[in-house]
N, C-alpha and C positions, 0 to 999 in steps of 0.2 A: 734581307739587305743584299744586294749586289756585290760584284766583287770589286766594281770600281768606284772612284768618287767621283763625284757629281759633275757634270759639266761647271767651266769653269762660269761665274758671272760679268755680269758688266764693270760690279764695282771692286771687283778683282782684278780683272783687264785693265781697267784703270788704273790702278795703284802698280800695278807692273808694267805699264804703258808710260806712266808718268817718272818711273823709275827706267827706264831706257832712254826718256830723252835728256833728261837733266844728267846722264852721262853719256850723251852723245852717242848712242848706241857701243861706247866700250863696257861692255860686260864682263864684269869680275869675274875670276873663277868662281866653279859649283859651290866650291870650299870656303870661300869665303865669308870675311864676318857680316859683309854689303847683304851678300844672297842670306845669308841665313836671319839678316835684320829683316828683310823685303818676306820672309818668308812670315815670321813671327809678325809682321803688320799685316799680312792680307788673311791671318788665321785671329785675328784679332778683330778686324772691320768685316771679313766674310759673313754677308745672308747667308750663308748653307747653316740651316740646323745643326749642333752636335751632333745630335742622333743619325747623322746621316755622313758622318765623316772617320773616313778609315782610318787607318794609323798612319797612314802615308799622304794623309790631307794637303796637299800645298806646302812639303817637303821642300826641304833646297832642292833636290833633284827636278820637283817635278816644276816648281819654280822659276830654275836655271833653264828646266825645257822651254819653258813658257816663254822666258825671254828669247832663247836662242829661233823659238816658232814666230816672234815677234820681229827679229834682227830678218828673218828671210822674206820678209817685207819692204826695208828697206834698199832703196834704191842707189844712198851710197855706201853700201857694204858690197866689198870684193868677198864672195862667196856662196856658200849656198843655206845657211843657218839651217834649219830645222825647218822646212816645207811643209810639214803635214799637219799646219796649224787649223786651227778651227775657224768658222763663219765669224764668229765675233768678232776675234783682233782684226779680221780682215776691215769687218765695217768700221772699227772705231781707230783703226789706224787711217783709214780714208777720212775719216773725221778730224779727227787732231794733228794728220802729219804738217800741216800748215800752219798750224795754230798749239804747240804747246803749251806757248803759256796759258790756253783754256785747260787743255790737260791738268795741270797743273792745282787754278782754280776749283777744279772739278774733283779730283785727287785733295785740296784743304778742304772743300764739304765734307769729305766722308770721313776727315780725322777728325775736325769740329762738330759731326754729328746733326 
């Protein structure tokens, strides 16, 4: 096994995509009980195998990155978020920034299953 976890998925990206627009990209602190819920739902609906997940699987921290690699995407945030995001968010942020409430729909498939 590797030392890191896995690249993040689509329907991960999502579920923390559709958790930054329905708060308008204001994002909670790391600490928070927001992040630590968003965290416990995408280790819940995550494709990655157990077997394949560290101990630090989609933590609040790495979470809270995620969104923060998400928020430096957007075009009305004064600042610089977290840059060194991945190809995905890039693509599914060009997807959904016009269209949330698809986010959204797309985000109730995967808690509805």
């Amino acid at each position: 096994m590797g030392k890191q976890n896995p690249t993040w998925t689509r329907p991960e990206v999502l579920l923390a995509l559709d958790f930054y627009f329905r708060r308008k990209g204001n994002i909670p602190p790391r600490t928070s009980p927001a992040i630590a819920e968003l965290s416990e739902l995408i280790h819940q609906y995550s494709p990655v195998p157990m077997s394949l997940r560290k101990e630090t699987f989609r933590n609040t921290s790495g979470v809270y990155m995620k969104l923060m690699n998400i928020r430096s995407l957007d075009p009305g945030f004064r600042g610089a978020g977290l840059p060194r995001g991945g190809v995905l968010e890039k693509e599914m942020w060009g997807e959904f920034v016009n269209n949330p409430r698809l986010c959204r729909e797309e985000a109730e498939k995967i808690y509805n299953g």
